[in-house]
Steps between C-alpha positions, in 0.01 A plus 500: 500500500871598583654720682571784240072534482459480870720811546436689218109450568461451825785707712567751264165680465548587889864614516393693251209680680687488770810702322192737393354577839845535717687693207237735427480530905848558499490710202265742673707526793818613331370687227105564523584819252626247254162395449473662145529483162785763429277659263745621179195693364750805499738336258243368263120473467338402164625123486409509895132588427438246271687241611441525920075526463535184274759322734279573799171452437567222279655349781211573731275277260757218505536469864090511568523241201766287665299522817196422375604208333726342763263561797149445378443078473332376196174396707439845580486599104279178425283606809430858364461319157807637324613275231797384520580571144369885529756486809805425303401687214418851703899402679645468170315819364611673799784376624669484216405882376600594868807363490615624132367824602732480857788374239461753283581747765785360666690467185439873423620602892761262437646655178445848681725403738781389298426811252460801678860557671362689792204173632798281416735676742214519755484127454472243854759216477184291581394648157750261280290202703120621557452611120627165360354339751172647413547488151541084539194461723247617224675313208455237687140566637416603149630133376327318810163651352522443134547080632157571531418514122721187453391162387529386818425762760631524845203585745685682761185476748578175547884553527680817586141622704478216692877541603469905574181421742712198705710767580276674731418186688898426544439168296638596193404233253836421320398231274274755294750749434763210397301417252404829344657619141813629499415836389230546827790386741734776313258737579451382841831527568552827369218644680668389837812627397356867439328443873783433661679808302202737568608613810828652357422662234276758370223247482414597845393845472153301394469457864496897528175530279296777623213281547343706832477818225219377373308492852668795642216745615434830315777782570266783647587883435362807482542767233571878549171626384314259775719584826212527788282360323556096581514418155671163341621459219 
C-alpha cells in the first residue's frame, strides 16, 4: 500500500465531507437565497418535463440503491435469508434501469441547455463542471455494475462496502479500496469530486427540499356562506 492509496482512500473522503459541511455552511451564510435551482421553466418546458421527472426520480432510486448496497453487510442479507444471487440480480435489475433511466434524463437537460438560447444564457459557470461531472459519474457507475455480469465478477460487498462503512469508524480500510477494479475507483472518485462540488453549485438546492410540507398541519378557513357558524373547511 503506497502513499497515492492512503490519501486518495483514506484522507480524501474527509476533506471532502469536510469541504461539504463548511462550504454549504458558508454558502448559507452569504447567499441562503441562492439555495435554488434557477428554474428556466419560462424559457422552455417540454424537454424539461420529460427529462427533469426522469433525472430526479431516477436518481432517487440510485442513491437508496447505492445506500443500500454500501451500508447493509452481507450477514444481514444471509440472516434474513436473501440469496446472495437474488441480491445481485434485483441490483443489476434495478440499478442498472435506475441509472439508464437517471442517464437518460441528464442527457436530455443537458442538450436543453446547450439548445434553447435563453437556459443556455441562464447557465451557472458551475454548469460547464456539475453536468459533465454528472454525466461521468453514471457512465461510470453504469460500467462498475455491468462487471457484475462478467466472467469474473467483482463483489463489491466485500470491497468498495467494506471501505464506505470504515469510514464511519475513522479506520478507513485502505487496502480494500486499492485493490478494487479500476472502473469502481473511477466512480469513487468521481462521486467525491461531485461532493466536494455540491456545495457550489446548483446541486445544493436538494438541501432546500420541502420535506416539512408533507407534515405541515391542515390550513384552517372558513367560507363566506359559514361566517358565525364555526365551520371548517
Amino acid at each position: 500500500m503506497n502513499h497515492l492509496h492512503t490519501a486518495l482512500w483514506g484522507v480524501l473522503p474527509y476533506l471532502v465531507v469536510t469541504l461539504l459541511v463548511a462550504g454549504t455552511a458558508w454558502r448559507y451564510r452569504y447567499d441562503r437565497f441562492g439555495f435554488t435551482t434557477r428554474s428556466s421553466q419560462l424559457h422552455e418546458s417540454t424537454l424539461l418535463r420529460i427529462g427533469s421527472p426522469l433525472f430526479h426520480y431516477g436518481l432517487l432510486f440510485v442513491i437508496v440503491g447505492h445506500l443500500t448496497g454500501l451500508l447493509i453487510p452481507e450477514t444481514f442479507t444471509e440472516r434474513v435469508h436473501i440469496h446472495e444471487w437474488l441480491y445481485h440480480a434485483n441490483a443489476l435489475a434495478v440499478g442498472g434501469v435506475a441509472g439508464l433511466v437517471t442517464t437518460v434524463g441528464l442527457a436530455l437537460l443537458v442538450h436543453r441547455r446547450l439548445r434553447v438560447p435563453a437556459v443556455r444564457a441562464a447557465s451557472l459557470r458551475t454548469d460547464r463542471v456539475l453536468h459533465p461531472l454528472l454525466l461521468a459519474t453514471l457512465v461510470a457507475g453504469l460500467a462498475a455494475t455491468a462487471t457484475t455480469t462478467s466472467d469474473h465478477p467483482y463483489d463489491y460487498r466485500q470491497g468498495v462496502s467494506l471501505w464506505f462503512r470504515s469510514l464511519f469508524t475513522f479506520s478507513p480500510d485502505v487496502p480494500v479500496m486499492a485493490h478494487a477494479p479500476l472502473v469502481h475507483q473511477l466512480h469513487a472518485l468521481l462521486g467525491m469530486a461531485l461532493f466536494a462540488l455540491w456545495p457550489f453549485s446548483r446541486l445544493v438546492h436538494a438541501f432546500t427540499a420541502p420535506v416539512g410540507y408533507v407534515f405541515r398541519p391542515y390550513v384552517v378557513y372558513r367560507s363566506r356562506g359559514a361566517r358565525g357558524h364555526g365551520v371548517r373547511r
